[in-house]
N, C-alpha and C positions, 0 to 999 in steps of 0.2 A: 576949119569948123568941123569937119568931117570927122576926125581926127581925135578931138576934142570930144565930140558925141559920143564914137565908140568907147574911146576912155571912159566915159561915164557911166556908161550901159555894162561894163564890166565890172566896173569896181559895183555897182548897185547888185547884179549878180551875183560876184563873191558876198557880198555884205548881207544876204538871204542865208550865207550858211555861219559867217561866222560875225554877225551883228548883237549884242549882249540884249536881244528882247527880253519881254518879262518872265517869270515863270507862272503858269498858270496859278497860284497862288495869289500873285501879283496883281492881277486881273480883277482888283477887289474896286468896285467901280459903283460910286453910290447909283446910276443909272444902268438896269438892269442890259440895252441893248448894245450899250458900247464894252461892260464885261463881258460879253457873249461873244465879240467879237473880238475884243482881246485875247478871250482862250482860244477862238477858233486858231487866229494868226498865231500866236504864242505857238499852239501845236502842230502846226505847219511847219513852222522853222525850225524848234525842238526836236520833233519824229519823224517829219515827213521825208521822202524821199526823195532823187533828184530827176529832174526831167529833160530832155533836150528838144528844143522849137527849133523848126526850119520854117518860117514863113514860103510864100509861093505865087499867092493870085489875088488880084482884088479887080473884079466884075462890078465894071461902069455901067448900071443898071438904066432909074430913067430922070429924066432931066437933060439928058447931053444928049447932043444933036448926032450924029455919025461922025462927020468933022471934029466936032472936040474928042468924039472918044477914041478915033484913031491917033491926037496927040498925048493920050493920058499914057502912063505908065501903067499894063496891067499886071506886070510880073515884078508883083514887090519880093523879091529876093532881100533876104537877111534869116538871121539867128538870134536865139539866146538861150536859157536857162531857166531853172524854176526849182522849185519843190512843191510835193504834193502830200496831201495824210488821206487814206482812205477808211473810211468810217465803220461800223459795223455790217452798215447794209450796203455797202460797196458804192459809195457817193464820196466825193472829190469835193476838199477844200484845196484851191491852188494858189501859189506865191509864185509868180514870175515878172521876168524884164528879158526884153528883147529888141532888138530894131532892125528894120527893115526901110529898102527903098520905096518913099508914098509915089502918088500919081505923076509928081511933075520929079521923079528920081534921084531926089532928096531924102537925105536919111532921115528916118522918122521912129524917134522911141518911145517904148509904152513897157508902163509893167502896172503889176497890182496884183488882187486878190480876186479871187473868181470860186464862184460854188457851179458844182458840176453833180445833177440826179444824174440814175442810168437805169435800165430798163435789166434787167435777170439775162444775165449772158445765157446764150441760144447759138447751136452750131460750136463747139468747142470754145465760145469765148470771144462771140460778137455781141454787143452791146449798142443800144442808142441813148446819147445824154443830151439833155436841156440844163441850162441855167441861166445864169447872168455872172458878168464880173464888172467891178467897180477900180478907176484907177487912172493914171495919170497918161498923156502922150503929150507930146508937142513938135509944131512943125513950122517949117522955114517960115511958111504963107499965114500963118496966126502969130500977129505979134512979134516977127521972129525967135520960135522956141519959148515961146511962153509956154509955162506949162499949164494944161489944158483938162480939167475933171471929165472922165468917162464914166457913164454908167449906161451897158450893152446888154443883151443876149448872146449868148454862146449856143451852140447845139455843137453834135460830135457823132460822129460813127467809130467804134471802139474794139479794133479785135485784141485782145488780151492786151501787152504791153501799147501797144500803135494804135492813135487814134489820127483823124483826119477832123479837125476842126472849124467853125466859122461864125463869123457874126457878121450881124446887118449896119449898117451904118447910115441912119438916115438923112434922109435933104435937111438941112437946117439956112432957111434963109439969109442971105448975106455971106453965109459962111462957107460953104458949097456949093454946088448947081445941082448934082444929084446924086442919089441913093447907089450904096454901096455893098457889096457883099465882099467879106474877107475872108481868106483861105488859110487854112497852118498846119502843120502837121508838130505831131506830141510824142516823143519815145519817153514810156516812164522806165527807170533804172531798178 
């Protein structure tokens, strides 16, 4: 199964640079906010450039007792890939897939599309960004690998190419026990 996943998360990877999207032309969409996002990802994949994720930590915040958070996994170790296009005003459309070990150390993959503001680099080229990204994961304990719609917040600390990233992942009843912070690091190319 393992095995099988990473196969998957690779070939979805490769398929960000060489998958025949539309060309923004193409993008001609009687509904004004799904053309918008057409071109966004169109030119993502078209010009953007390429990024490499090292996932690393994910913080058993509240809901779990000490006991279950000393059984959780908090060193989600994995990788993946990406592309990025950075705008005029230095803001981040992102395409990426990657996976990583979740809580109970089971491989767990996600990828999608994420918008990324950033604050006017200060000090040679630190930066701080807010957004959200929207997009798929799926994991042993949902369904087995069902895949699973996300839509998060990202924040980021950002010194020139190297950002150190995260989002909240909150308690959803039945589904969880409790709220989550995740860690990643970002090298853009």
């Amino acid at each position: 199964m393992r095995t099988t996943l990473v196969t998957v998360m690779l070939v979805t990877a490769t398929t960000l640079q060489t998958a025949p999207l539309p060309a923004h032309a193409d993008c001609d969409y009687s509904t004004d906010w799904i053309a918008r996002a057409c071109s966004r990802v169109a030119r993502v994949a078209h010009e953007g450039t390429w990024d490499l994720y090292l996932t690393g930590y994910g913080w058993h915040i509240n809901g779990y007792t000490e006991e279950r958070r000393q059984s959780l996994n908090s060193y989600s170790w994995g990788g993946g890939a990406g592309k990025h296009f950075t705008d005029e005003n230095g803001n981040d459309d992102i395409l990426f897939a990657f996976i990583f070990l979740d809580s109970h150390e089971n491989p767990e993959p996600i990828g999608g599309w994420a918008r990324q503001w950033y604050t006017k680099p200060v000090l040679g080229g630190l930066s701080v960004g807010g957004g959200y990204f929207l997009g798929f994961t799926a994991r042993s304990d949902i369904a087995h690998y069902l895949p699973v719609p996300l839509a998060l917040p990202i924040a980021s600390l950002r010194y020139r190419n190297a950002s150190l990233m995260g989002t909240f992942i909150p308690r959803i009843p039945g589904v969880n026990e409790g709220d989550v912070a995740f860690f990643w690091a970002r090298y853009e190319f």
